[in-house]
N, C-alpha and C positions, 0 to 999 in steps of 0.2 A: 453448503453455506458459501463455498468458495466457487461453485461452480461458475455459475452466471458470469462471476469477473474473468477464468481463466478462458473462458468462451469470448469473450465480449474483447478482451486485448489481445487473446491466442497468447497465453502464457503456458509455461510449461512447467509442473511441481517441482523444487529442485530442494527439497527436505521435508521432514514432520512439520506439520502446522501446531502451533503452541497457544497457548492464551496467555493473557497479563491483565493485570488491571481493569484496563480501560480497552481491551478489544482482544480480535485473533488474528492471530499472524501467520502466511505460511510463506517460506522461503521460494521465489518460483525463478523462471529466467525468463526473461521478457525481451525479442529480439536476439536470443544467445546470453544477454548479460544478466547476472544477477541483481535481483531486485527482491521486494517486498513486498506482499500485498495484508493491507491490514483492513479489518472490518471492524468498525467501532457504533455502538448507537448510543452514546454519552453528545450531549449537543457541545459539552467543550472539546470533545477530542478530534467532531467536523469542525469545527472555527478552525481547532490549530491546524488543518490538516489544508486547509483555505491560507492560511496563513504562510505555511511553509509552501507553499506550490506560486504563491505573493512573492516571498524571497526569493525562488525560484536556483535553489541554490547554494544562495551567499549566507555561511553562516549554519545550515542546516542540511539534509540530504534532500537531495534532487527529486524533486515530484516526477514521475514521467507521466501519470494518469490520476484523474478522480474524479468521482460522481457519490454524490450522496456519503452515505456508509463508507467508500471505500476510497483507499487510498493504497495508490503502488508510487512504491517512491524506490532508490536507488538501494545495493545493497553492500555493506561498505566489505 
């Protein structure tokens, strides 16, 4: 499931992937730095996830990538 993304940004697994709610999550490093990658198919959790990559930042964690489904944002 997480393939294609850690292919596609060259991420590297950096924990167990978990689910929640509204998608799955696996802890990975992106660049060296910790980050998140989350894959959701709820159409409000792509809004918010368009949303917070808007903010870019301010207010919420730092998108560094997304397409579709997924979303890698920062890892705090």
């Amino acid at each position: 499931m997480f393939e294609p993304y850690l292919q596609r940004w060259d991420l590297v697994p950096d924990g167990e992937p978990f689910s929640s709610l509204s998608g799955h999550l696996l802890p990975v490093r992106a660049r060296g730095l910790p980050a998140m990658l989350k894959l959701s198919h709820q159409p409000e959790e792509m809004a918010g996830a368009a949303l917070m990559a808007w903010w870019d930042g301010q207010g919420a964690a730092a998108v560094l990538a997304q397409a579709g489904e997924a979303l890698l944002m920062a890892r705090a």
